[in-house]
The first five atom37 places (N, CA, C, CB, O) and aatype in JSON, in Angstrom:
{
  "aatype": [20, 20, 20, 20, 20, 20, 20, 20, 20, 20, 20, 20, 20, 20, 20, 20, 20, 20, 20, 20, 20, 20, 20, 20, 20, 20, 20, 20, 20, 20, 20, 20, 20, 20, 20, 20, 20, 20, 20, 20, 20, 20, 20, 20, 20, 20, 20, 20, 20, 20, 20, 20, 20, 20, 20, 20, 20, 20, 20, 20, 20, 20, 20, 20, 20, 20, 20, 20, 20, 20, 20, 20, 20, 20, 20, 20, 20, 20, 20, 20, 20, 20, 20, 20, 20, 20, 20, 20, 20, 20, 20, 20, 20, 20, 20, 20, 20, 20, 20, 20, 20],
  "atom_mask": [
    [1, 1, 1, 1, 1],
    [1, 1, 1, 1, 1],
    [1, 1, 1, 1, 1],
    [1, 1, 1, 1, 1],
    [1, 1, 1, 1, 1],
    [1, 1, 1, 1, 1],
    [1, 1, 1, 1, 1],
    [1, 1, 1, 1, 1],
    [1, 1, 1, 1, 1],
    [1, 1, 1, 1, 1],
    [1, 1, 1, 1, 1],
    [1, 1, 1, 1, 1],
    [1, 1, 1, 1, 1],
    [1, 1, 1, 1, 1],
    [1, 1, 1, 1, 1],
    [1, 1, 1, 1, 1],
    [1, 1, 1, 1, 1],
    [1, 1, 1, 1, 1],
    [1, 1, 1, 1, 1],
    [1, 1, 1, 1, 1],
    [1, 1, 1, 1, 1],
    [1, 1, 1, 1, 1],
    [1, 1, 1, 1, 1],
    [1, 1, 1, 1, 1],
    [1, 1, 1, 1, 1],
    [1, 1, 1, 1, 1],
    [1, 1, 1, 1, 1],
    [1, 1, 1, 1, 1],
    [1, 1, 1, 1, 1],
    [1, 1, 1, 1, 1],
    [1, 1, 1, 1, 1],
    [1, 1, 1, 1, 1],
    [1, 1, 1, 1, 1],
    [1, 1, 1, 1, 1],
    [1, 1, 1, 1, 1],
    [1, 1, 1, 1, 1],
    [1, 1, 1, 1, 1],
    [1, 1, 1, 1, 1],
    [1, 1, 1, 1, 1],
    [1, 1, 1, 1, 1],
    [1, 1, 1, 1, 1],
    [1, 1, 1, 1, 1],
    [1, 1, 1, 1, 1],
    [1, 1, 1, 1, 1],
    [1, 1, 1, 1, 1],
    [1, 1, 1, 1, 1],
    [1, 1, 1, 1, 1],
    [1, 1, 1, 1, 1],
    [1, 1, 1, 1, 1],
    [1, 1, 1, 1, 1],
    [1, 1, 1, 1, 1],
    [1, 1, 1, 1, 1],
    [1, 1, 1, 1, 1],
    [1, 1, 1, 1, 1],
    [1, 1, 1, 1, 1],
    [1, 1, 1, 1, 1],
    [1, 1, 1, 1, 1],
    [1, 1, 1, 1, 1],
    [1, 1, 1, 1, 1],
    [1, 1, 1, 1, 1],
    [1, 1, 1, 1, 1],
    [1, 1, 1, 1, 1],
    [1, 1, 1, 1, 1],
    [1, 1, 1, 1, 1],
    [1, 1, 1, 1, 1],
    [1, 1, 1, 1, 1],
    [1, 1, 1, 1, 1],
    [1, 1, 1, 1, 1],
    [1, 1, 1, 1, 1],
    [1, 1, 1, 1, 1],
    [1, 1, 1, 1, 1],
    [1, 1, 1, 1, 1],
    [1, 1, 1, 1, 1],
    [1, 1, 1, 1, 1],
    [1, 1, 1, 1, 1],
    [1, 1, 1, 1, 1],
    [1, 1, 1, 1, 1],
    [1, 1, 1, 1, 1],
    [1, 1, 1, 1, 1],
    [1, 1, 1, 1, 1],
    [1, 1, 1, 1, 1],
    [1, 1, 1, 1, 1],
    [1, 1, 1, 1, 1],
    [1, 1, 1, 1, 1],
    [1, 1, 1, 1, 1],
    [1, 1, 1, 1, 1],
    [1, 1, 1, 1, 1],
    [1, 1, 1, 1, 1],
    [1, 1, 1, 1, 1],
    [1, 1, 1, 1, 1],
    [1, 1, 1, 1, 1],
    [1, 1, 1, 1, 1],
    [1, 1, 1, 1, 1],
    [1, 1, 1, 1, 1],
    [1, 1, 1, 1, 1],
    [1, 1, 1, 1, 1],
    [1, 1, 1, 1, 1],
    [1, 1, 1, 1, 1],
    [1, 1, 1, 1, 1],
    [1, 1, 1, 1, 1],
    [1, 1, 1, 1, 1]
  ],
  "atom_positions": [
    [[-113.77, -136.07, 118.77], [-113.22, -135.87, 120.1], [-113.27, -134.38, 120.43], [-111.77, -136.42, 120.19], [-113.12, -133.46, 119.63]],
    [[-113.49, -134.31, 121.68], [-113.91, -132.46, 121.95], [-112.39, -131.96, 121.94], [-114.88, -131.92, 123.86], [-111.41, -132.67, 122.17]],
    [[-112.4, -130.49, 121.6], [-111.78, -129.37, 122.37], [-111.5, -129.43, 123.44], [-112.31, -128.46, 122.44], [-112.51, -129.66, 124.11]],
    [[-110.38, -129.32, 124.21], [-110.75, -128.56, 125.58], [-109.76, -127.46, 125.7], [-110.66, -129.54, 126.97], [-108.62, -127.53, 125.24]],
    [[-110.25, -126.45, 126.33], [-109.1, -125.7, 126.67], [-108.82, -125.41, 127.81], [-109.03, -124.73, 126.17], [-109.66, -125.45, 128.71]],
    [[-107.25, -124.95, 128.02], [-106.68, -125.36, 129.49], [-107.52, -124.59, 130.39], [-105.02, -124.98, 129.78], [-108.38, -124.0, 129.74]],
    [[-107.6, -124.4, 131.57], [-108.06, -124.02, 132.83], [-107.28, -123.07, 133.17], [-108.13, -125.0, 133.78], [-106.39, -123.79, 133.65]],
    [[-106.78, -121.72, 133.34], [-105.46, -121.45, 134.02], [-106.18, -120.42, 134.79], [-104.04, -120.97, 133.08], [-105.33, -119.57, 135.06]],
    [[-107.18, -120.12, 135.21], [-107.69, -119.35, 136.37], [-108.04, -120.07, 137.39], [-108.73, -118.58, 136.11], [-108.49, -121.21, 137.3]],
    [[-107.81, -119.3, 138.63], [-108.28, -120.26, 139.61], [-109.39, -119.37, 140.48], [-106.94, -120.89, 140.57], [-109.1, -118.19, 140.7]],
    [[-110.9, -120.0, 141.06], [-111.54, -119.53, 141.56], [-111.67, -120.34, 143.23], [-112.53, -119.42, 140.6], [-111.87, -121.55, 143.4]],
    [[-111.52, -119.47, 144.14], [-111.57, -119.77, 145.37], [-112.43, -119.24, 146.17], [-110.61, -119.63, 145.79], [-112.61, -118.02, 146.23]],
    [[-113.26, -120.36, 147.09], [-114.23, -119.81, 148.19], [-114.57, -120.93, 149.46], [-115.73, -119.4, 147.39], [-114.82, -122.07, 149.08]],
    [[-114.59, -120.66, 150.92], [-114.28, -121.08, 151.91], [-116.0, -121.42, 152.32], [-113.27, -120.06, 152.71], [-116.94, -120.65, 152.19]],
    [[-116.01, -122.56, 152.74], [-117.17, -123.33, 153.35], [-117.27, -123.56, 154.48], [-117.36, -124.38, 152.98], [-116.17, -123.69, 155.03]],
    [[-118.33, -123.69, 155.29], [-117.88, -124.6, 156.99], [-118.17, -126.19, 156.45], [-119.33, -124.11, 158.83], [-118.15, -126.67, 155.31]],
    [[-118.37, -126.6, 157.36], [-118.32, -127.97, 157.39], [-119.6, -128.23, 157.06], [-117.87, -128.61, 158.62], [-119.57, -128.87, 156.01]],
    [[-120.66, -128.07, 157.42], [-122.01, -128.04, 157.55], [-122.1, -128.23, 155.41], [-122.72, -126.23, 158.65], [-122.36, -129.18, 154.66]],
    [[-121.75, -126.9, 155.19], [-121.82, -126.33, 153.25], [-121.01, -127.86, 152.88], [-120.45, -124.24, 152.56], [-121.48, -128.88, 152.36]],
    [[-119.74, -127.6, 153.34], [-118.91, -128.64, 152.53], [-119.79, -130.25, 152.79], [-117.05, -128.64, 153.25], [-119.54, -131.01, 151.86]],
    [[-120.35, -130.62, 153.42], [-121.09, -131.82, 153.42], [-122.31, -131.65, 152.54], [-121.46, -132.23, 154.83], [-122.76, -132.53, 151.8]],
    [[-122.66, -130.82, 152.64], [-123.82, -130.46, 151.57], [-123.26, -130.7, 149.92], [-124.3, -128.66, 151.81], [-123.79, -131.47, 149.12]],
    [[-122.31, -130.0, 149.71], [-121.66, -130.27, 148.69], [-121.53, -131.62, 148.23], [-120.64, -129.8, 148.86], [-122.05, -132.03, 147.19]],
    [[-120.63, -132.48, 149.22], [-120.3, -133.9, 148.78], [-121.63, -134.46, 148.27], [-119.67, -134.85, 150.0], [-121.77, -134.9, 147.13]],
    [[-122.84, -134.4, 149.41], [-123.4, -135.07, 149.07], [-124.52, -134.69, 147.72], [-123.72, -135.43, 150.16], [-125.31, -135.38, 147.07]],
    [[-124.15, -133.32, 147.69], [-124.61, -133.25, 145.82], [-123.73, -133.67, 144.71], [-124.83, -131.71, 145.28], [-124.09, -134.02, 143.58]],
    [[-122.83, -133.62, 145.06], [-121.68, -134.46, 144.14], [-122.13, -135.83, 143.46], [-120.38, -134.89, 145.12], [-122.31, -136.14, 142.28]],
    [[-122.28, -136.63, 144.81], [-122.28, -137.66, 144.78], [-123.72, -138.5, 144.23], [-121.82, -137.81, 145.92], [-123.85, -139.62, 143.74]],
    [[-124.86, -137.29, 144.59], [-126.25, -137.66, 143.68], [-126.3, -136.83, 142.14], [-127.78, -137.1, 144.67], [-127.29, -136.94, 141.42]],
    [[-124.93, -135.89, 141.7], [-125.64, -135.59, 140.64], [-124.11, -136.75, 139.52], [-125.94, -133.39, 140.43], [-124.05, -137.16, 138.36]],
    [[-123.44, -136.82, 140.43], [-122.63, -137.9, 139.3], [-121.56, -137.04, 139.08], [-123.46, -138.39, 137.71], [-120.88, -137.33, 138.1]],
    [[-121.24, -136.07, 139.73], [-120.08, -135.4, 139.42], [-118.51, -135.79, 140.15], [-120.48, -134.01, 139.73], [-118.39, -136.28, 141.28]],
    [[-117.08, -135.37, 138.97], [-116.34, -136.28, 139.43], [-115.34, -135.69, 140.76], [-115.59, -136.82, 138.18], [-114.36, -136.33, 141.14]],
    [[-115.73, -134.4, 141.38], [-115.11, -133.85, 142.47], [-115.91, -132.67, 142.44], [-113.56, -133.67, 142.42], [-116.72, -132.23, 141.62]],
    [[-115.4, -132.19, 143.78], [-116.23, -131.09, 144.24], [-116.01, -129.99, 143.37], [-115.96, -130.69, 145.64], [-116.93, -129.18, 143.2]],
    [[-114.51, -129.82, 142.58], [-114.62, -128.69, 142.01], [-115.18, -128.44, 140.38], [-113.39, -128.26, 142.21], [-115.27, -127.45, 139.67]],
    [[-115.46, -129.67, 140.24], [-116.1, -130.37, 139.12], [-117.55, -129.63, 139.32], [-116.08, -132.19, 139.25], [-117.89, -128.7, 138.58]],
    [[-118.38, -130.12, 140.37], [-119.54, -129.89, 140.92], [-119.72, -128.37, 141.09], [-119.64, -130.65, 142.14], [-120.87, -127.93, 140.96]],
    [[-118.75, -127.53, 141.37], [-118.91, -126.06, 141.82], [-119.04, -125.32, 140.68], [-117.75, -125.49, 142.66], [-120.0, -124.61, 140.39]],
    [[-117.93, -125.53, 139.96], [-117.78, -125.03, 138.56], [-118.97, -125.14, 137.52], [-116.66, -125.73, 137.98], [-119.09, -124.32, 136.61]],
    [[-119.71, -126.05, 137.66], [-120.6, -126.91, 136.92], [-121.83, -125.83, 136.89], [-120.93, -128.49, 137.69], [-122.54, -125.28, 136.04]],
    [[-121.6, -125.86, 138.67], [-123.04, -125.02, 138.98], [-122.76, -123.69, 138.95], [-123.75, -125.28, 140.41], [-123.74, -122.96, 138.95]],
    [[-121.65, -123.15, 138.93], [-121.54, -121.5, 139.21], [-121.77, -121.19, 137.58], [-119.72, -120.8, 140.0], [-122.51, -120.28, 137.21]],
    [[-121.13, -121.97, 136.76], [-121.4, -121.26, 134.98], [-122.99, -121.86, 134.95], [-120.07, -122.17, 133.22], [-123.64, -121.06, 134.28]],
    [[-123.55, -122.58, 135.27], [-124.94, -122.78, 135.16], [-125.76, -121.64, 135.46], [-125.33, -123.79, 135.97], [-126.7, -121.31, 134.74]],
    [[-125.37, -120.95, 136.62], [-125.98, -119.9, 137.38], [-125.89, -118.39, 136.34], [-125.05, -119.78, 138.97], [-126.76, -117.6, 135.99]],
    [[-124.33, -118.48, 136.07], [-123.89, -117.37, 135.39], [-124.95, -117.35, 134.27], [-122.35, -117.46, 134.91], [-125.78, -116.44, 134.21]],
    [[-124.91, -118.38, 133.39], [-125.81, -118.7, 132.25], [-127.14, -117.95, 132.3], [-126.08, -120.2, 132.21], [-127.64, -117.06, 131.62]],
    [[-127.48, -118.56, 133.23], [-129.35, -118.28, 133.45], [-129.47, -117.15, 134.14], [-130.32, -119.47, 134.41], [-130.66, -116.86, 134.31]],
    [[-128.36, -116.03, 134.83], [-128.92, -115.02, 134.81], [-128.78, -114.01, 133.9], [-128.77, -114.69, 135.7], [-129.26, -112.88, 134.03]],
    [[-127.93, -114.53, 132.68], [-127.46, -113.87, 131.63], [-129.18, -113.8, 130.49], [-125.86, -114.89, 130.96], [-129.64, -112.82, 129.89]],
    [[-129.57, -114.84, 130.55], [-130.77, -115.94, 129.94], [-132.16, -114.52, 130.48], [-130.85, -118.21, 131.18], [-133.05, -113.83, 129.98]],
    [[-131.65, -114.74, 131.49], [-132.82, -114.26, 132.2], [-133.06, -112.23, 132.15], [-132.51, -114.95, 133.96], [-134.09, -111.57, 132.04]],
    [[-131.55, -111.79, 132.29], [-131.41, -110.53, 132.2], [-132.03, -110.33, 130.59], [-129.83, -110.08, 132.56], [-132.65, -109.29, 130.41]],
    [[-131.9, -111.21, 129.47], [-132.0, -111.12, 127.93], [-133.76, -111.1, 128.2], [-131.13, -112.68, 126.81], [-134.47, -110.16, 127.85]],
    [[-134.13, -112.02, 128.7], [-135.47, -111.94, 128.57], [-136.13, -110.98, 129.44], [-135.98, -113.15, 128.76], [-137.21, -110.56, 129.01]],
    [[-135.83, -110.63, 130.3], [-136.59, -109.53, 130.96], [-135.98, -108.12, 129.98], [-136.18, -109.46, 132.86], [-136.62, -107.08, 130.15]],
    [[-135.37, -108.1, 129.47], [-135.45, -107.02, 128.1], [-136.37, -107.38, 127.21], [-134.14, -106.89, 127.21], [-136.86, -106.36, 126.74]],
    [[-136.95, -108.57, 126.64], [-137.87, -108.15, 125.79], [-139.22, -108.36, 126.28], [-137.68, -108.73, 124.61], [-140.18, -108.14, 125.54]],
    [[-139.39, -108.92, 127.86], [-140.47, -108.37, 128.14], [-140.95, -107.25, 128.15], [-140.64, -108.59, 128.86], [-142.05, -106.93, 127.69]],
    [[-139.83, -106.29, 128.88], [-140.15, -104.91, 129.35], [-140.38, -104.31, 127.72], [-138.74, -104.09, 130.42], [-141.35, -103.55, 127.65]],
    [[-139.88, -104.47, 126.81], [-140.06, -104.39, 125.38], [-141.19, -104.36, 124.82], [-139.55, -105.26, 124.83], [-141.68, -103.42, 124.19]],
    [[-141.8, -105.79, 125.1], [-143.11, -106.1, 124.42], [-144.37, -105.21, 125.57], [-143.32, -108.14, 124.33], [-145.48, -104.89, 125.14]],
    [[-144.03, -104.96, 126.74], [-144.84, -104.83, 127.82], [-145.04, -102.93, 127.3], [-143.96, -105.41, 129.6], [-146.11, -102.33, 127.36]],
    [[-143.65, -102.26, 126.8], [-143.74, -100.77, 126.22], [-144.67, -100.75, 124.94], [-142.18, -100.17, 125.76], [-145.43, -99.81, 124.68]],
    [[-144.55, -101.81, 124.23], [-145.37, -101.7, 122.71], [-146.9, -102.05, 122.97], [-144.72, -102.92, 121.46], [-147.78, -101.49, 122.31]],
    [[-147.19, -103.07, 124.03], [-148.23, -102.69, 124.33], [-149.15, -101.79, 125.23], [-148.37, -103.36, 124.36], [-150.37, -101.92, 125.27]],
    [[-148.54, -100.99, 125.84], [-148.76, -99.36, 126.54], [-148.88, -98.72, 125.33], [-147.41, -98.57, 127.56], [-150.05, -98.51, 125.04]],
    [[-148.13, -98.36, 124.6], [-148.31, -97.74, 123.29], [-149.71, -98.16, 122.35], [-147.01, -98.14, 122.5], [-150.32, -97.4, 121.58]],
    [[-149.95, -99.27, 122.58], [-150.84, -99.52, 121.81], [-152.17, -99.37, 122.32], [-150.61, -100.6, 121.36], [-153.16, -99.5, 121.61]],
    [[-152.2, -99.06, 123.71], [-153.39, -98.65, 124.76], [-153.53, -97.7, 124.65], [-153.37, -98.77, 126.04], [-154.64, -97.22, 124.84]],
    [[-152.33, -96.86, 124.24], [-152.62, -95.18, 124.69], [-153.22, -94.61, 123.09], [-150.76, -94.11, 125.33], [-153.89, -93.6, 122.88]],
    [[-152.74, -95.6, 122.13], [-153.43, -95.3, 120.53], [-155.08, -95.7, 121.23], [-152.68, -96.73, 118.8], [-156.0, -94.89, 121.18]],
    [[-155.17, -96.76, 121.71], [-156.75, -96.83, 121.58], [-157.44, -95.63, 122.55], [-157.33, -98.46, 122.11], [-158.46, -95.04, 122.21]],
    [[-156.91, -95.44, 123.49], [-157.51, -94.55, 124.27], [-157.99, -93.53, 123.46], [-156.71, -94.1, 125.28], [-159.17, -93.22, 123.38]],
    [[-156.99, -92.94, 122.77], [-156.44, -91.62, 122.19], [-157.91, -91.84, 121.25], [-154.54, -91.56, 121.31], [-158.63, -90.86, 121.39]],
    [[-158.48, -92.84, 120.37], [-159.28, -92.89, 119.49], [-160.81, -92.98, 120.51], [-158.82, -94.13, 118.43], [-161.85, -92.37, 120.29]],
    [[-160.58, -93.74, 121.41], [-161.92, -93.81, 122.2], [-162.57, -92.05, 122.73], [-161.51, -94.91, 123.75], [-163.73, -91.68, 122.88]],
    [[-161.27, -91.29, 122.9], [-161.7, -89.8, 123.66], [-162.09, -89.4, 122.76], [-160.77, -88.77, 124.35], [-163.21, -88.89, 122.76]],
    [[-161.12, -89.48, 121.31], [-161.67, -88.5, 120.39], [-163.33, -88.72, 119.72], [-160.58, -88.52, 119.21], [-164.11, -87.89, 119.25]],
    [[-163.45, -90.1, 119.89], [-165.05, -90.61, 119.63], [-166.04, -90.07, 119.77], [-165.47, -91.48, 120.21], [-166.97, -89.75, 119.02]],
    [[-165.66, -89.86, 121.53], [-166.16, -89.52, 122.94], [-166.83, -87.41, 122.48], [-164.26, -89.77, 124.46], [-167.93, -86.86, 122.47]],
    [[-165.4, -86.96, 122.19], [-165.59, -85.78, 122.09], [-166.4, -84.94, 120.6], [-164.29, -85.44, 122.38], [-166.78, -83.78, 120.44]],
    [[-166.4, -86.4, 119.54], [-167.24, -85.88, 118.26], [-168.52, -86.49, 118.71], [-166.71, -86.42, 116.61], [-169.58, -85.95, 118.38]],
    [[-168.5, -87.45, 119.35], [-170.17, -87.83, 119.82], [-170.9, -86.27, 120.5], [-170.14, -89.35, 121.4], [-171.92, -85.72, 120.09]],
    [[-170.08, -85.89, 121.52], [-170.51, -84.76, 122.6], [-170.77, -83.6, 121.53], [-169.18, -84.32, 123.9], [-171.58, -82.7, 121.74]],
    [[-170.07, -83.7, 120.48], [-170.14, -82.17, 119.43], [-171.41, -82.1, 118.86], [-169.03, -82.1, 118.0], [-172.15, -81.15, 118.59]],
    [[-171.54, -83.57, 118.72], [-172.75, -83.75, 117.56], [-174.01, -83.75, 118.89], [-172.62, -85.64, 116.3], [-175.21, -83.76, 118.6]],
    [[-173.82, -83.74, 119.48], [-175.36, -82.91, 120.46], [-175.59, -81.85, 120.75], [-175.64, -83.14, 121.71], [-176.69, -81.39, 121.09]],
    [[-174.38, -81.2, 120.64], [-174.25, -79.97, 120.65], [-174.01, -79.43, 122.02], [-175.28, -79.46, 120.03], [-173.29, -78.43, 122.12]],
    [[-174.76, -80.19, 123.58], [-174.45, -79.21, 124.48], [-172.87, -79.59, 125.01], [-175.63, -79.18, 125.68], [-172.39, -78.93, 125.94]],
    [[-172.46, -80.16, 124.68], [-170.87, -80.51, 125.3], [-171.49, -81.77, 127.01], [-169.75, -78.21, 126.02], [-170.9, -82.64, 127.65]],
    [[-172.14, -81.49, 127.04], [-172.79, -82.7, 128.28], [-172.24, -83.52, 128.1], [-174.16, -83.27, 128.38], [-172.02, -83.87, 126.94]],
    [[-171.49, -84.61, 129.8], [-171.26, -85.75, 129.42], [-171.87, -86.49, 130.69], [-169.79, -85.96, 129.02], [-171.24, -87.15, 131.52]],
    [[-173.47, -86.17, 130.65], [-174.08, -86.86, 131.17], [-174.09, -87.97, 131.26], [-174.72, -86.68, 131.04], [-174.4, -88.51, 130.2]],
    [[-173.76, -89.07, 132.56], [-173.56, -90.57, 132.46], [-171.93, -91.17, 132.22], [-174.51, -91.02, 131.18], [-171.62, -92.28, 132.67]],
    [[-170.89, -90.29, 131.42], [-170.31, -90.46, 131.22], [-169.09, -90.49, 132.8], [-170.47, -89.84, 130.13], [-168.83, -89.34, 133.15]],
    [[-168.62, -91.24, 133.4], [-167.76, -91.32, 133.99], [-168.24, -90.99, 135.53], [-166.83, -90.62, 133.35], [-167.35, -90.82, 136.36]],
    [[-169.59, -90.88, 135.94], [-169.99, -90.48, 136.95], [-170.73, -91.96, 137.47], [-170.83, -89.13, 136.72], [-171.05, -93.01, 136.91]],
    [[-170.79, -91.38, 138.95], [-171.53, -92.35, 139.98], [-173.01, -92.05, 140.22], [-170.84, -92.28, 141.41], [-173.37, -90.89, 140.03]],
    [[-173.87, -92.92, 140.6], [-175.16, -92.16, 141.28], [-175.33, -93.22, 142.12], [-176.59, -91.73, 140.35], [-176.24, -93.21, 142.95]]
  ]
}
């Protein structure tokens, strides 16, 4: 048999008529047993998933930094390539290299 623990906060917010019918009639298609049943239901749902969501857009931005890092290692090896290729011809020319015609 569950836990429950008491309720002793109260959260309040004012609808027109138009919202409050909207309400019932989600109530009444999702099976819930009153409106404040239904509100509550959905406001910690909400809370949840932007909590969910704030967590994961941290380890995107995470994974999205490690791979910048890992671009700027390859770069870093492609110039230096770039600049022992140019040595070993000796004139420093980078004919073709990065130009239009």
């Amino acid at each position: 048999m569950p836990v429950y623990r008491p309720r002793t906060r109260l959260v309040n917010f004012r609808v027109n008529e138009e919202e409050y019918a909207t309400l019932l009639a989600a109530c009444s298609q999702n099976g819930a047993r009153s409106v404040s049943d239904f509100a509550r239901l959905a406001v910690m749902r909400q809370a949840g998933a932007d909590e969910k969501n704030a967590v994961s857009m941290q380890w995107r931005l995470a994974a999205l930094g490690h791979k910048m890092s890992e671009l700027e290692c390859r770069v870093l090896q492609l110039l230096r390539l770039l600049e022992a290729t140019e040595s070993e011809r000796g004139d420093g020319s980078r004919e073709g290299v990065g130009t239009t015609r």
